[in-house]
VEXBANU-87810 format. One record per residue: residue number from 1; residue in three letters; chain; x, y, z of N, C-alpha, C, O, CB in turn. Coordinates in steps of 0.05 Angstrom, whole numbers, plus 5000, padded with zeros to 4 digits. Glycine has a CB too. Layout:
BEGIN
SITE;NUM;ALA;A;X;Y;Z;X;Y;Z;X;Y;Z;X;Y;Z;X;Y;Z
...
This chain:
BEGIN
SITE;1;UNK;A;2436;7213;4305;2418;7223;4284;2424;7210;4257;2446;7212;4247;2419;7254;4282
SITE;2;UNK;A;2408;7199;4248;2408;7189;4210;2402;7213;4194;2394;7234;4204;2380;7165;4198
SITE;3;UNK;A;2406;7209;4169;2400;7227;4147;2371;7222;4142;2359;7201;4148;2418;7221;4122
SITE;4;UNK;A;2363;7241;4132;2329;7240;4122;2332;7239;4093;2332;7259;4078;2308;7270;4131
SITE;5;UNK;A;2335;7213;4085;2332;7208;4062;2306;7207;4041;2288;7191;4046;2341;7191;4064
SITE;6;UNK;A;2306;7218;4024;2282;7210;4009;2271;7196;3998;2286;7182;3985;2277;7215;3998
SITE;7;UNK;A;2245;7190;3996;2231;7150;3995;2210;7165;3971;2195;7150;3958;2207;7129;4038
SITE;8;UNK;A;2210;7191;3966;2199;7192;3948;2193;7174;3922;2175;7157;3922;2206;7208;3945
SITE;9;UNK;A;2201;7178;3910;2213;7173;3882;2223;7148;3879;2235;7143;3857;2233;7191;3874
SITE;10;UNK;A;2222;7132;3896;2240;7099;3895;2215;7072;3889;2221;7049;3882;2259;7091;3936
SITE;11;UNK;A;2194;7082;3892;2173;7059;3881;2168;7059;3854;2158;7079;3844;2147;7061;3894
SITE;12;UNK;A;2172;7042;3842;2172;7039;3808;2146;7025;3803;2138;7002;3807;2198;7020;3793
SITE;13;UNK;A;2135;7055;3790;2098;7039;3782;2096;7036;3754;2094;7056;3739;2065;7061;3791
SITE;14;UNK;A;2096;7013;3747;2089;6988;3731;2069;6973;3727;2051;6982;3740;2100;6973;3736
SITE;15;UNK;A;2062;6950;3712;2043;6929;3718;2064;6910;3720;2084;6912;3706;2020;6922;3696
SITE;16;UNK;A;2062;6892;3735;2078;6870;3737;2065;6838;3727;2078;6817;3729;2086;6871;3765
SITE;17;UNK;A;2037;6842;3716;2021;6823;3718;1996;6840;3708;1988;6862;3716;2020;6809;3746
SITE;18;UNK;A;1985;6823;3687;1954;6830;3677;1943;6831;3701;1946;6820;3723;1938;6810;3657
SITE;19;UNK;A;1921;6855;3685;1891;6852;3702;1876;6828;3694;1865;6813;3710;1869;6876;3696
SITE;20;UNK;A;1878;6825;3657;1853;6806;3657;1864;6781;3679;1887;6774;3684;1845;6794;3622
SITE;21;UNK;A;1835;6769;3689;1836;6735;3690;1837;6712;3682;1834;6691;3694;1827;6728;3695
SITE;22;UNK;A;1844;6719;3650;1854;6704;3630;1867;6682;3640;1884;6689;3657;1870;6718;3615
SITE;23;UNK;A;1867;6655;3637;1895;6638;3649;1910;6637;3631;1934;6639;3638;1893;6609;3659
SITE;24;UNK;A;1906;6635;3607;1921;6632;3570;1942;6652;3586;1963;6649;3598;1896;6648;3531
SITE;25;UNK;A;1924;6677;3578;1946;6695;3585;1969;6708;3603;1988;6723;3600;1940;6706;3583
SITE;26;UNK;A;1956;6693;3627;1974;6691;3651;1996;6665;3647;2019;6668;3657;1953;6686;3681
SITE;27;UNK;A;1991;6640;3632;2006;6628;3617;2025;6639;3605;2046;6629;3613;1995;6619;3603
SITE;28;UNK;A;2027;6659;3585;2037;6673;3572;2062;6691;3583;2086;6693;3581;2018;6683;3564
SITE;29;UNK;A;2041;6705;3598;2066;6727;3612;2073;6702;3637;2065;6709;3659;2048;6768;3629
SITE;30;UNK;A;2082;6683;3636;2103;6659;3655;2121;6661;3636;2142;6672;3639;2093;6623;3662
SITE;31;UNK;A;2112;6648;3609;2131;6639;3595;2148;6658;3585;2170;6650;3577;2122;6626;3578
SITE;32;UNK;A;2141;6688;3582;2153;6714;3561;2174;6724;3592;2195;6737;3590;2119;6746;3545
SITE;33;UNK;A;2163;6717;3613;2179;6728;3643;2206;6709;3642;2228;6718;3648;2157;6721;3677
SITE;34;UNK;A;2201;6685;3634;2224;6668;3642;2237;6671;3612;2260;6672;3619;2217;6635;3654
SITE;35;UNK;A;2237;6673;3592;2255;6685;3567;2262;6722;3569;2282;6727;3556;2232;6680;3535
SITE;36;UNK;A;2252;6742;3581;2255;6759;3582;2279;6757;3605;2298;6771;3599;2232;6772;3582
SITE;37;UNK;A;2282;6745;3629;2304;6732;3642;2319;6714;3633;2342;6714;3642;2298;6723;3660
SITE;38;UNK;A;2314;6699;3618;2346;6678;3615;2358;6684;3580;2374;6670;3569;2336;6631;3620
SITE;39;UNK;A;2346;6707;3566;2357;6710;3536;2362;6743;3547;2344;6755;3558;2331;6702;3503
SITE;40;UNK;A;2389;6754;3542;2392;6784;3535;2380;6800;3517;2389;6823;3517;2413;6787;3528
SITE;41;UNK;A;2360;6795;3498;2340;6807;3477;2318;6813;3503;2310;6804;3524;2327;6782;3448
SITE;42;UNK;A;2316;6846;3480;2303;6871;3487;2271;6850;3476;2253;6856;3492;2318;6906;3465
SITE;43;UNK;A;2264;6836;3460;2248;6837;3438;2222;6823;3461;2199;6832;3464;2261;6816;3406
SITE;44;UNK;A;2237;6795;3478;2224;6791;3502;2218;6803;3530;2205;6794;3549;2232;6775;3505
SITE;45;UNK;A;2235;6831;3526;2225;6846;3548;2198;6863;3547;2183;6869;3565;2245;6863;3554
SITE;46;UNK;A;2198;6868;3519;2181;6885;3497;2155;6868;3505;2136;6875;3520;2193;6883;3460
SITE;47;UNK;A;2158;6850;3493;2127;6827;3491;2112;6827;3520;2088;6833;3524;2137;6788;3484
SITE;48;UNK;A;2136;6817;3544;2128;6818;3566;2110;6842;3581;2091;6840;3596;2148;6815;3575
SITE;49;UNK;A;2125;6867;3570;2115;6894;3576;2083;6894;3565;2065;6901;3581;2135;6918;3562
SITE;50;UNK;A;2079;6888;3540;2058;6903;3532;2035;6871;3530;2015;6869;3515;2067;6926;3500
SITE;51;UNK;A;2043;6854;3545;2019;6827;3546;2011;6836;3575;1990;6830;3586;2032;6787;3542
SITE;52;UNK;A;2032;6853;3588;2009;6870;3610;1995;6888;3610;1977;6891;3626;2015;6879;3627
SITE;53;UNK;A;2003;6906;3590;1984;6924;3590;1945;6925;3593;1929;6907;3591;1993;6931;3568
SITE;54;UNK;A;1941;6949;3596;1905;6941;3590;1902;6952;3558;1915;6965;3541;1876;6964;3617
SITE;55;UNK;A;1876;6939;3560;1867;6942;3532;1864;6963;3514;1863;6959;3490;1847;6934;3530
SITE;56;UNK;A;1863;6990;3528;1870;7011;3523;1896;7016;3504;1893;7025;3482;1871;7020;3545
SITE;57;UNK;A;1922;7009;3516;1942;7015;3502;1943;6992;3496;1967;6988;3491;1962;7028;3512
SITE;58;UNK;A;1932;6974;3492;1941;6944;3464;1916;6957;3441;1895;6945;3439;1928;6894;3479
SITE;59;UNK;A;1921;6975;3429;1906;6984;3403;1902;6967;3388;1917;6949;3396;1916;7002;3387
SITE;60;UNK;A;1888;6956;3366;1891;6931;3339;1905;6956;3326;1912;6979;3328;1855;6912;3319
SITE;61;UNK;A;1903;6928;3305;1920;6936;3276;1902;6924;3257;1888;6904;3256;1953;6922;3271
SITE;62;UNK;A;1906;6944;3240;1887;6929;3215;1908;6921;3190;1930;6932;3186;1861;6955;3200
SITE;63;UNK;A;1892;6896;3172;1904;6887;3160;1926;6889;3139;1944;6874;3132;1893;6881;3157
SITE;64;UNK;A;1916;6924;3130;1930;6951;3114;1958;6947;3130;1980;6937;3123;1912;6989;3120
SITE;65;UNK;A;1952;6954;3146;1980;6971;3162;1998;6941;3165;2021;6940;3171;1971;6993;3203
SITE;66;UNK;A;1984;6920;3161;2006;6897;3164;2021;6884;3137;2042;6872;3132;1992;6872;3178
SITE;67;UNK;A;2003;6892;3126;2017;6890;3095;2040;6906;3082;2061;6902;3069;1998;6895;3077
SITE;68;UNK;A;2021;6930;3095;2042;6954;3087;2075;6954;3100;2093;6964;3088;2027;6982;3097
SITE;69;UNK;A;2077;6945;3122;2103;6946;3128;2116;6913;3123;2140;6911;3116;2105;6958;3158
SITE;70;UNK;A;2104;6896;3126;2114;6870;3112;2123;6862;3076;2137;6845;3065;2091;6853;3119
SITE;71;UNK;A;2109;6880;3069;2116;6880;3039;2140;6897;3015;2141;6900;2991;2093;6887;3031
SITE;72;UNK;A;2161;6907;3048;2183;6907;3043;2209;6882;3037;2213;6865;3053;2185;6920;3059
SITE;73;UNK;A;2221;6884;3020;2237;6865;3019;2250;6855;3044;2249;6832;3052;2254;6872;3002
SITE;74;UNK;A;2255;6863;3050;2280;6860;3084;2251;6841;3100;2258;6821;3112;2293;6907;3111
SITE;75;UNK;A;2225;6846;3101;2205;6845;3118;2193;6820;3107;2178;6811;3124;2187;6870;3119
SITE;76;UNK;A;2194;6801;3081;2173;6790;3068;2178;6753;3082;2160;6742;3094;2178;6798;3029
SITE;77;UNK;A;2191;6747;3081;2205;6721;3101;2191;6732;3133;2173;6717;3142;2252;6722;3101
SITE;78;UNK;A;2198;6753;3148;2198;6757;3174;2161;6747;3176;2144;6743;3159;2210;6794;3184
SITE;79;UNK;A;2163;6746;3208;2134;6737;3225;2132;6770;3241;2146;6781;3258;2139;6700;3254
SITE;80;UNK;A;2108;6779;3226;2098;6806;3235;2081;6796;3266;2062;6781;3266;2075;6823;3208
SITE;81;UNK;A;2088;6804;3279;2083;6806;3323;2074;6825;3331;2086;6846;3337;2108;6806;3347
SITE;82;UNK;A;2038;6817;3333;2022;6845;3342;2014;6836;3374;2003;6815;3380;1989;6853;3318
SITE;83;UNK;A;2021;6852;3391;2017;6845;3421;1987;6854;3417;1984;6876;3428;2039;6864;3448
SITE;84;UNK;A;1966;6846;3408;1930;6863;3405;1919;6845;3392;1925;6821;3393;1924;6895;3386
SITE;85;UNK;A;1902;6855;3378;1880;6848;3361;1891;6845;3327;1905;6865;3322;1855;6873;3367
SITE;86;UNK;A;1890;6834;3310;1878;6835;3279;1857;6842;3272;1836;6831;3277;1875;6815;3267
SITE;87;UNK;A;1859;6858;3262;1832;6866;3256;1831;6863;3213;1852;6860;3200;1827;6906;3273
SITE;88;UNK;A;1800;6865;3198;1799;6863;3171;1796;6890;3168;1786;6904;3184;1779;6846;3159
SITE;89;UNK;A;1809;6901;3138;1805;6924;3133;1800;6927;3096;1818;6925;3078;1829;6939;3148
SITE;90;UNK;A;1772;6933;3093;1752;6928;3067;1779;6943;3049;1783;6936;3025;1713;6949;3066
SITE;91;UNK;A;1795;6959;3060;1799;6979;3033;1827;6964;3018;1833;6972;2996;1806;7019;3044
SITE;92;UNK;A;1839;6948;3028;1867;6936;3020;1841;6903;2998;1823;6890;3009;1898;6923;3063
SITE;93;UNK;A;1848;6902;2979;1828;6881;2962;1839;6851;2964;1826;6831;2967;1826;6889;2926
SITE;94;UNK;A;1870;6854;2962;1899;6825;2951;1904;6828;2976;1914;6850;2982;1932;6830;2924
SITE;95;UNK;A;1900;6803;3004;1920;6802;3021;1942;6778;3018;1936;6754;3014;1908;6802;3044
SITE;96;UNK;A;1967;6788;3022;1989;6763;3010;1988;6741;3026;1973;6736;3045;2021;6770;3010
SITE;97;UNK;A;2007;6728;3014;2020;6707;3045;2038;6722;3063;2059;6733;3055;2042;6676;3037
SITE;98;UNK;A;2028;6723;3085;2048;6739;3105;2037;6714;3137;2016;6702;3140;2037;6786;3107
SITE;99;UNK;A;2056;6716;3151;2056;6702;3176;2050;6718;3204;2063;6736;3214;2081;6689;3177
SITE;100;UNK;A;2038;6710;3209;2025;6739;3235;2024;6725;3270;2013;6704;3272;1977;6749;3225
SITE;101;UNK;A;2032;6733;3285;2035;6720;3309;2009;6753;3320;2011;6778;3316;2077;6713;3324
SITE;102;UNK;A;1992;6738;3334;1982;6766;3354;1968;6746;3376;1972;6722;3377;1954;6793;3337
SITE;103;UNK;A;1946;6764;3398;1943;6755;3411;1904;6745;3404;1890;6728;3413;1957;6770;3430
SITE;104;UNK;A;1900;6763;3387;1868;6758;3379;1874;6762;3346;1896;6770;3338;1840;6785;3395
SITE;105;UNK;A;1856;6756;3330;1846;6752;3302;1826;6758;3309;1820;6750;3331;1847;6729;3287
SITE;106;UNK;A;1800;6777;3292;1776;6778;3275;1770;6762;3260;1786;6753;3243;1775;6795;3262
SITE;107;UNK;A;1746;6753;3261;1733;6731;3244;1750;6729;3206;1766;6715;3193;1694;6742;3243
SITE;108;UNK;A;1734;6754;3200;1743;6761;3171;1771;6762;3170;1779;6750;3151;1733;6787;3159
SITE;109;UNK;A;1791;6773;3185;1817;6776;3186;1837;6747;3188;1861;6742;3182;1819;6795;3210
SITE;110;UNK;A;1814;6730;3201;1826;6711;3192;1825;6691;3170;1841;6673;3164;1826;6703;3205
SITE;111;UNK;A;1803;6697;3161;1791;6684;3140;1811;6690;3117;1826;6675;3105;1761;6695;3135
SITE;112;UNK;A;1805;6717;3114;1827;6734;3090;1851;6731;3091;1863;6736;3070;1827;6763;3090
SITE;113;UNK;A;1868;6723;3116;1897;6709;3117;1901;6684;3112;1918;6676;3096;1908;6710;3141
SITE;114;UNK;A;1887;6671;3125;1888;6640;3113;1884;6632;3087;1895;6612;3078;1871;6626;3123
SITE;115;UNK;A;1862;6652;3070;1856;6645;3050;1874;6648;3029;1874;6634;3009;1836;6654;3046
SITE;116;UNK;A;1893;6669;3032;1905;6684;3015;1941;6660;3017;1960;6663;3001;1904;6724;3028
SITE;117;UNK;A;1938;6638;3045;1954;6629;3038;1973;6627;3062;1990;6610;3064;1958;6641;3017
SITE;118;UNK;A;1967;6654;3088;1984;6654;3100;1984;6641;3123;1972;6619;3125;1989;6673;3102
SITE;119;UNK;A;2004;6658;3154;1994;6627;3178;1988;6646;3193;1997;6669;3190;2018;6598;3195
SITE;120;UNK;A;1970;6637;3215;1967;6653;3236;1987;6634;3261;1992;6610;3258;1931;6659;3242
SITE;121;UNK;A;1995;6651;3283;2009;6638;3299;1998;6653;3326;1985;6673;3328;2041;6639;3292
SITE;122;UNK;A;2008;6634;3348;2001;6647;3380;2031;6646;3390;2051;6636;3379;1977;6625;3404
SITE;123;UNK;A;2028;6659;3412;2052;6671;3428;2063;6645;3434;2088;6647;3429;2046;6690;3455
SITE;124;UNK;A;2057;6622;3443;2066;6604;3454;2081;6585;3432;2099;6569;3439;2046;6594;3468
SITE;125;UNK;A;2072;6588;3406;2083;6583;3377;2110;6595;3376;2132;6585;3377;2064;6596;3352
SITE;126;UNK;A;2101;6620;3376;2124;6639;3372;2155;6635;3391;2179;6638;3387;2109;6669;3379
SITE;127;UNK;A;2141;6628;3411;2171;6636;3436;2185;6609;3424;2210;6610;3421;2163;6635;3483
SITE;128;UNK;A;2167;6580;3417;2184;6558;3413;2195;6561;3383;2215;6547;3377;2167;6531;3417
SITE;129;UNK;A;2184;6580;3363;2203;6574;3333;2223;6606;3339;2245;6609;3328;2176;6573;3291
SITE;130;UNK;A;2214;6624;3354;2244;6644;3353;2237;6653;3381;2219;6668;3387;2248;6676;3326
SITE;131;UNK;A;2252;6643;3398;2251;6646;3432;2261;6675;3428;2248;6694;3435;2274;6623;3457
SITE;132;UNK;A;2284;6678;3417;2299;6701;3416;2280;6726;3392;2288;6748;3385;2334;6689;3405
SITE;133;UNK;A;2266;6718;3387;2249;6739;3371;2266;6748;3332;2260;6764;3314;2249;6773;3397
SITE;134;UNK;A;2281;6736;3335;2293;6734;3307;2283;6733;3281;2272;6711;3279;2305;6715;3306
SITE;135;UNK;A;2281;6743;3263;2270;6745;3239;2234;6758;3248;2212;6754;3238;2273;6711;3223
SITE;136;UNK;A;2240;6769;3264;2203;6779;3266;2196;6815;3257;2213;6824;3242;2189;6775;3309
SITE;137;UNK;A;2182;6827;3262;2179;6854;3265;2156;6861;3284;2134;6850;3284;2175;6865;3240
SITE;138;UNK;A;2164;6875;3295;2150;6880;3319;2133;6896;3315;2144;6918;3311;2163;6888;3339
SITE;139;UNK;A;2098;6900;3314;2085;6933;3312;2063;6931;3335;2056;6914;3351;2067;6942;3277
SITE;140;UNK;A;2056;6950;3331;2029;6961;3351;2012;6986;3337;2022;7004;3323;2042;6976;3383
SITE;141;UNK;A;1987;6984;3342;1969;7003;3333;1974;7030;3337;1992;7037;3353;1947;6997;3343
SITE;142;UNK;A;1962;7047;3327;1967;7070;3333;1948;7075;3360;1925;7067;3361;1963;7089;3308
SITE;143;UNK;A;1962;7091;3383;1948;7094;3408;1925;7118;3403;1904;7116;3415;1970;7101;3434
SITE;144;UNK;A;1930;7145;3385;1919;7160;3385;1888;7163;3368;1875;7184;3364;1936;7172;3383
SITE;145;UNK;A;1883;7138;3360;1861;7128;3337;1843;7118;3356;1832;7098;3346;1870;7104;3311
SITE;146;UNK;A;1836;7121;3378;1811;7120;3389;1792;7146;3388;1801;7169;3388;1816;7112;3414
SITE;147;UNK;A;1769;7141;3388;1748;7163;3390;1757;7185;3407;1764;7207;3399;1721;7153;3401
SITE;148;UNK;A;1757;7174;3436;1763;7191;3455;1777;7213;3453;1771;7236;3460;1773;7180;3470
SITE;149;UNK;A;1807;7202;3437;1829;7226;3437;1818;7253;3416;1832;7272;3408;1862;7212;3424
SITE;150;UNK;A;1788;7248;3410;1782;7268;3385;1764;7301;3417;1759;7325;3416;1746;7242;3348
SITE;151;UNK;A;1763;7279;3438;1751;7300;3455;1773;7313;3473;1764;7332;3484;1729;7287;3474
SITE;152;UNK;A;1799;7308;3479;1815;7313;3496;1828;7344;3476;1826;7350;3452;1835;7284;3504
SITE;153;UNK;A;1840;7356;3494;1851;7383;3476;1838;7409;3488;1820;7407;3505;1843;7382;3441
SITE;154;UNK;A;1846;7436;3480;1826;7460;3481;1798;7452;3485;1795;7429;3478;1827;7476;3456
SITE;155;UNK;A;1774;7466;3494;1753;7466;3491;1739;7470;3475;1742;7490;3460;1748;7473;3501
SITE;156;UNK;A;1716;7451;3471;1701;7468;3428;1688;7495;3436;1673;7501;3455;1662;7444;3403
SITE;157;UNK;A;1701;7508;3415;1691;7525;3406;1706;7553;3411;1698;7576;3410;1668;7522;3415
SITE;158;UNK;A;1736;7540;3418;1752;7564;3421;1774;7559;3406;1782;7537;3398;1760;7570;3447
SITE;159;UNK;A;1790;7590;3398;1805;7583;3375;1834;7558;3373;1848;7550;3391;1813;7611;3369
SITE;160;UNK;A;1835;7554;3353;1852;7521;3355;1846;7509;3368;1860;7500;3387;1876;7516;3362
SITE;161;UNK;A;1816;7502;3363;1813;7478;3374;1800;7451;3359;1782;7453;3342;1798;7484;3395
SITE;162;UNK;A;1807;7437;3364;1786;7410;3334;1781;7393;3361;1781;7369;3354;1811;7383;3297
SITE;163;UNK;A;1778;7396;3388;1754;7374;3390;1732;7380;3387;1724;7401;3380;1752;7363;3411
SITE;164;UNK;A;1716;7355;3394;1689;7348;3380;1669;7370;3401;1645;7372;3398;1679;7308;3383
């Protein structure tokens, strides 16, 4: 007789690989797979993780929120690394020089970076000037700033409740 071991709990569900059919991006997650294996930095395991994700949890960022944390001293040299979108945002007027690695830009978002002086970069830029992710800062959008999450919660119209 063997032991009846449990097989529950031993399959690890992940993405291991985009959905999209992107080739760029299947490009991408080659190159972030083989640095996330041959460098001990968390920073390329990070990138790897979330260039799989779906589009859902790759939120944008708007231009505000990239300024705002780059325009710390410690931050103003570093290359801000958005695994998403750029997006423009009317209400910030002065955008600086700041250096931005993501995976998409907005028309205006790029317009208003370049103009102001700064660089835009792609992932494949990035892994060759800091393989090891060095001097960068890492962000992501906020996940809970989609429409949707304004319907999830209690039901309307009962007490504490604010969905729509």
């Amino acid at each position: 007789m063997g032991i009846d071991v449990s097989h529950r709990n031993k399959r690890k569900v992940r993405r291991t690989h985009p959905a999209s059919e992107d080739i760029y991006l299947g490009l991408l997650v080659k190159v972030y797979r083989f640095l996330a294996r041959r460098t001990d930095k968390k920073f390329n395991k990070i990138i790897l993780k979330r260039l799989c994700m779906s589009r859902n949890n790759r939120p944008p960022v708007s231009i505000k929120k990239l300024v705002k944390n780059m325009k710390t001293d410690d931050n103003k040299e570093k290359i801000a690394v958005v695994v998403g979108t750029v997006t423009d945002d009317s209400r910030i007027f002065q955008v600086p020089k700041i250096r931005i690695c993501a995976i998409k830009f907005t028309d205006n978002a790029q317009k208003r970076i370049l103009a102001a002086g700064g660089e835009i970069l792609t992932f494949d830029q990035l892994a060759k000037i800091s393989p090891l992710g060095t001097n960068t800062v890492l962000m992501r959008g906020s996940l809970k700033a989609r429409t949707s999450y304004r319907y999830f919660g209690r039901g309307a119209g009962l007490p504490q409740s604010h969905t729509r």
